[in-house]
C-alpha positions as CSV (number, residue, x, y, z in Angstrom):
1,X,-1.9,21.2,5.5
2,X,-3.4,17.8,6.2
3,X,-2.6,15.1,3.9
4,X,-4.5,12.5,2.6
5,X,-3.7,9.0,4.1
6,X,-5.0,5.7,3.8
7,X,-4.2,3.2,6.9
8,X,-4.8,-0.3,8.0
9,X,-4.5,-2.4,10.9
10,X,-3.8,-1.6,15.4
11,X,-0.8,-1.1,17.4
12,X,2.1,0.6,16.6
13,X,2.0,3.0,13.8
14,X,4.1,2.8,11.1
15,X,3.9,5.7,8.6
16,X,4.8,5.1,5.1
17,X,6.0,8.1,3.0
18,X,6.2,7.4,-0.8
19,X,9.4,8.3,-3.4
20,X,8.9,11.3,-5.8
21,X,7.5,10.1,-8.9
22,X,4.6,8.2,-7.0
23,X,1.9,8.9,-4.1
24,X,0.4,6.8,-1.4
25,X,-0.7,4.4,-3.7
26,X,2.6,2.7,-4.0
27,X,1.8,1.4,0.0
28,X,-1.0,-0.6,-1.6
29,X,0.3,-4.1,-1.5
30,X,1.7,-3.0,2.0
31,X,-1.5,-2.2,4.5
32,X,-3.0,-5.8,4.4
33,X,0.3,-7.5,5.1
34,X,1.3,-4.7,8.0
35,X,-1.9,-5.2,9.4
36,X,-2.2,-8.6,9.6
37,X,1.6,-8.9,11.4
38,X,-0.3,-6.2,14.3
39,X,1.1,-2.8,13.3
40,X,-1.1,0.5,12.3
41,X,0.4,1.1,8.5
42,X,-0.3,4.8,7.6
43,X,0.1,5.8,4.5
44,X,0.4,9.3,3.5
45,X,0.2,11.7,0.3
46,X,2.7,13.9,0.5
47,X,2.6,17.8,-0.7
48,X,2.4,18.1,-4.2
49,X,1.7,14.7,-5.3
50,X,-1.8,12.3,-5.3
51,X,-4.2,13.7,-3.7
52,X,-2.7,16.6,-1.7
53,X,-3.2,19.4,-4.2
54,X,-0.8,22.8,-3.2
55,X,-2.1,26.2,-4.0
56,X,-0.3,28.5,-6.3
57,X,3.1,30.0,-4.8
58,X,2.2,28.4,-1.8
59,X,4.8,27.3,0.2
60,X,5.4,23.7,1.6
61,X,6.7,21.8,4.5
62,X,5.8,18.3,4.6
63,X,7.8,17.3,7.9
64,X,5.9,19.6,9.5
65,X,2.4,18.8,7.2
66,X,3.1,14.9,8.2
67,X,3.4,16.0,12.1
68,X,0.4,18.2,12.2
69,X,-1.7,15.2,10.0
70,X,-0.3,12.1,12.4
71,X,-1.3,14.5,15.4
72,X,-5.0,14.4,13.6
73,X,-5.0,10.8,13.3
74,X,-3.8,10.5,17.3
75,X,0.0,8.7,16.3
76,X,1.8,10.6,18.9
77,X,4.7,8.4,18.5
78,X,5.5,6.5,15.4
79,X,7.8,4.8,13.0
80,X,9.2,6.3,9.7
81,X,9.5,4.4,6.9
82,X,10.5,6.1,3.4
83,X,11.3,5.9,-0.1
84,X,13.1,8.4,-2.0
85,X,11.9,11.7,-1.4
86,X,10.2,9.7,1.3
87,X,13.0,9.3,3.1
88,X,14.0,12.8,2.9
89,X,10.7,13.9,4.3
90,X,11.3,11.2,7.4
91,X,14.6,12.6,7.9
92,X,12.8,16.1,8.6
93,X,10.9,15.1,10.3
94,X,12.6,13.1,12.9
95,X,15.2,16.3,13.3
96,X,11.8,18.0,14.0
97,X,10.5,16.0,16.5
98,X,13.0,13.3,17.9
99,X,10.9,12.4,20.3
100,X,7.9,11.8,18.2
101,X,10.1,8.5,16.1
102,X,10.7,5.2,17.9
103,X,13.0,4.2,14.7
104,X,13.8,5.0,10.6
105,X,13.4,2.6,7.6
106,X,15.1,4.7,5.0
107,X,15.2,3.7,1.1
108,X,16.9,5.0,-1.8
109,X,18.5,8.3,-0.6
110,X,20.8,10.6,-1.7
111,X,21.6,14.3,-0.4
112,X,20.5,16.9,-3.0
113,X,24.6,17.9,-2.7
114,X,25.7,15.0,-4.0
115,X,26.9,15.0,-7.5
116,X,25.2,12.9,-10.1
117,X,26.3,10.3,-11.7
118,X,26.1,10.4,-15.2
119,X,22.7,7.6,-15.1
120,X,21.1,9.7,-12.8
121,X,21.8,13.2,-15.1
122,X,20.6,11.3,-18.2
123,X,17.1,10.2,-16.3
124,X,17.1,13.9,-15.1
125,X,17.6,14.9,-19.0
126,X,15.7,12.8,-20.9
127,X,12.6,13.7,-18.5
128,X,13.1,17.2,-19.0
129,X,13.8,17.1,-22.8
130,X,10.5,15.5,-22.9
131,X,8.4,17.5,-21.0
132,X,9.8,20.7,-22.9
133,X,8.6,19.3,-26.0
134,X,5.5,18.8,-24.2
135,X,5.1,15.1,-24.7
136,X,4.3,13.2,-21.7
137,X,4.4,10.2,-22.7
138,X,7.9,10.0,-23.5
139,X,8.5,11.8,-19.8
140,X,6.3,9.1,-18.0
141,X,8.4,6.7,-20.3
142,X,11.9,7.7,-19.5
143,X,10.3,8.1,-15.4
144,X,9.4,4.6,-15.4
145,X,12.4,3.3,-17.2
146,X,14.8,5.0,-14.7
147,X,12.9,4.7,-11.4
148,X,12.2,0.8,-11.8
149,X,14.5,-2.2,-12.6
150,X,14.1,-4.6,-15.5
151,X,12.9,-7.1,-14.0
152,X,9.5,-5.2,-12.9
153,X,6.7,-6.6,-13.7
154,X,4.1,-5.2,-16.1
155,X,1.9,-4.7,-13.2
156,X,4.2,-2.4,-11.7
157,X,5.2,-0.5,-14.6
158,X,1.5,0.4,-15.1
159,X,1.6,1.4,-11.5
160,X,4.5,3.2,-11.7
161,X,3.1,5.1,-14.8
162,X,0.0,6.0,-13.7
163,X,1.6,7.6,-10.6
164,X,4.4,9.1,-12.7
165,X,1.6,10.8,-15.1
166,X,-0.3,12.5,-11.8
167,X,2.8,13.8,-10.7
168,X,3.8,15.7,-13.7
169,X,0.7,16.8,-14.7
170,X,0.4,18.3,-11.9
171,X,3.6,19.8,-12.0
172,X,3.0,21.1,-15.4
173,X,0.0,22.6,-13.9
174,X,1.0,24.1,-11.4
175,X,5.0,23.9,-10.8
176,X,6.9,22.7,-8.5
177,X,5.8,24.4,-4.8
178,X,8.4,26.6,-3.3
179,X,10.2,24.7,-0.2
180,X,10.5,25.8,3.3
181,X,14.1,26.3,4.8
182,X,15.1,22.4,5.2
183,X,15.3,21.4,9.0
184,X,18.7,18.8,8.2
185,X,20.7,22.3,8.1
186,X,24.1,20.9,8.3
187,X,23.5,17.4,7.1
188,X,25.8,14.8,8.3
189,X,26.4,17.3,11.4
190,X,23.1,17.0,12.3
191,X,22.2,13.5,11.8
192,X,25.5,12.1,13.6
193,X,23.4,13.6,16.7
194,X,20.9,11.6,16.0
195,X,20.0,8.4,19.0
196,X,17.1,7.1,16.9
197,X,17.3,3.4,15.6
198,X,17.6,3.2,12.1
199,X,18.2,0.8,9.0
200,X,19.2,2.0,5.6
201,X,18.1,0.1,2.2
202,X,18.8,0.2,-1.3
203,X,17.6,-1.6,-4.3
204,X,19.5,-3.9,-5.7
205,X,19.6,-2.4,-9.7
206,X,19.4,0.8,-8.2
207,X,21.5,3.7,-9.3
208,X,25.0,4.2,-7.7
209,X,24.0,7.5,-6.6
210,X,22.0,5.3,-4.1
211,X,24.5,3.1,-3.1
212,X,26.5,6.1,-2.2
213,X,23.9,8.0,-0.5
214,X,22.6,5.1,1.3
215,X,26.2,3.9,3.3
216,X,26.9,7.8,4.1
217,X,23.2,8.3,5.8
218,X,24.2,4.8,7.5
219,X,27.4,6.0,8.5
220,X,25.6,9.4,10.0
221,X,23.1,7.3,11.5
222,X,25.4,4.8,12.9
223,X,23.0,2.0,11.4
224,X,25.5,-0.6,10.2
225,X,25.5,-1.9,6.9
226,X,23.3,-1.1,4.1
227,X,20.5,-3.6,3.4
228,X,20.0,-4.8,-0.4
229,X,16.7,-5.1,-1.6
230,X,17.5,-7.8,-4.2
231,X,15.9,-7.9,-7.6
232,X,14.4,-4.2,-7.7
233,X,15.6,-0.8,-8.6
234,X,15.3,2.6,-7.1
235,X,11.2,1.5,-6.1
236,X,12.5,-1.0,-3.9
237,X,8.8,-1.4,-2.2
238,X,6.8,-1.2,-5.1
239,X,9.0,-3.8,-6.8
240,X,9.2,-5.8,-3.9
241,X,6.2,-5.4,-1.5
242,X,6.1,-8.5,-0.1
243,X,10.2,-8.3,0.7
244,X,10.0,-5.2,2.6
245,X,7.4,-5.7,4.8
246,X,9.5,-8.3,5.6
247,X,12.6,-6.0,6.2
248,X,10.5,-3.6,8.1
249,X,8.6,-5.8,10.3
250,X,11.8,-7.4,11.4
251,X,13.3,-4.2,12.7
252,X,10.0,-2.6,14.2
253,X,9.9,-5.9,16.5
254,X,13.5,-5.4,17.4
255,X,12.3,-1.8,18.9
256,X,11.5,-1.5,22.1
257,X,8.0,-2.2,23.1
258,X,5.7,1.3,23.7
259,X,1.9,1.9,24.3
260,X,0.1,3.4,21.4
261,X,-3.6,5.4,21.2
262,X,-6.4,3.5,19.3
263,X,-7.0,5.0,16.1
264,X,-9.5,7.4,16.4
């Protein structure tokens, strides 16, 4: 399928893939500033969240829907840059198409075979307890209170809500899709095979499981040490827009220099 997107800006493109409990709104704060430093931000909705509505039973591959929407907006060859689930999803899709990513920025991950920590298992169960009783609010509650730090500011709570809401409506309407056979395989195995230049990040209040995840995918990806988003949680770009941008304009200029198609 062919996800929604919202973009800014020529030159390089730079495709922003969003966390779990959010959509492409979260890149908001981000187009105008990756614009203006001469980079083509792309944002995209991915499967199942904002505006890219699944059909019952349908199955999903968004490494492959991401590829077959950047070929429709002529970004042959691109960066990655992820949050979350985000950065799951640029993960695929760099083992799809290797030749396709001139680098990764890659925040907040953990492998779904990690075990949780007990934080991460009581934002899992409140959520859920939540939901079963069919109360919402208290779901989009616990969401925001575990996905964001404490130092958020109201603005971004509201954002973070709003998002958090959409999301689980939707699942509620619909469930969650069913996922195609995940190209990563063998993990670590295949991403120590990787040649593509990468930089890991992790909030700063963020939950240990992300600290964990975050120096073993920079280990795999031989991409030296984690970066620390200071003063955010597990929304590292959300909570810190401005701060990122930062971080990821720094390394796309450290890349080497390519040619890249107007946008069409």
């Amino acid at each position: 399928m062919l996800l929604p997107s919202d973009e800014a800006g020529r030159g390089r493109p730079v495709v922003l893939l969003h966390a779990r409990p959010t959509d492409r709104t979260m890149w908001d704060a981000h187009l105008p500033p990756l614009a203006e430093a001469g980079v083509r931000a792309i944002a995209l909705d991915l499967p199942g969240h904002g505006d890219a509505l699944v059909p019952d039973r349908h199955e999903v591959a968004p490494w492959s829907d991401v590829l077959d929407t950047l070929d429709r907006l002529g970004a042959d060859r691109f960066v990655l840059a992820g949050n979350s689930l985000g950065a799951l999803v640029a993960l695929q899709t760099a083992v799809t198409a290797p030749e396709r990513v001139a680098g990764l920025v890659l925040v907040g991950y953990r492998p779904h075979d990690q075990p949780a920590s007990p934080r991460l298992r009581a934002a899992w169960d409140a959520e859920s307890a939540a939901l079963a009783a069919g109360d919402l609010d208290a779901a989009v509650q616990a969401g925001v209170e575990a996905w964001t730090s404490a130092d958020a500011t109201d603005e971004v709570r509201a954002h973070a809500a709003r998002m958090l809401r959409r999301q689980l409506t939707g699942r509620l309407a619909h469930g969650e899709p069913p996922q195609a056979a995940d190209p990563l395989g063998t993990g670590p195995a295949t991403l120590r095979t990787f040649t593509v230049p990468a930089l890991v990040g992790v909030g700063e209040h963020d939950m240990p499981d992300f600290y964990e995840g975050g120096e073993g995918l920079a280990r795999d990806l031989d991409a030296g040490r984690t970066v620390v988003i200071p003063g955010a949680g597990h929304l590292a770009p959300l909570e810190q827009p401005a701060a990122f941008c930062a971080l990821l304009m720094d390394f796309v200029r450290r890349l080497p220099r390519q040619s890249s198609p107007a946008p069409g």
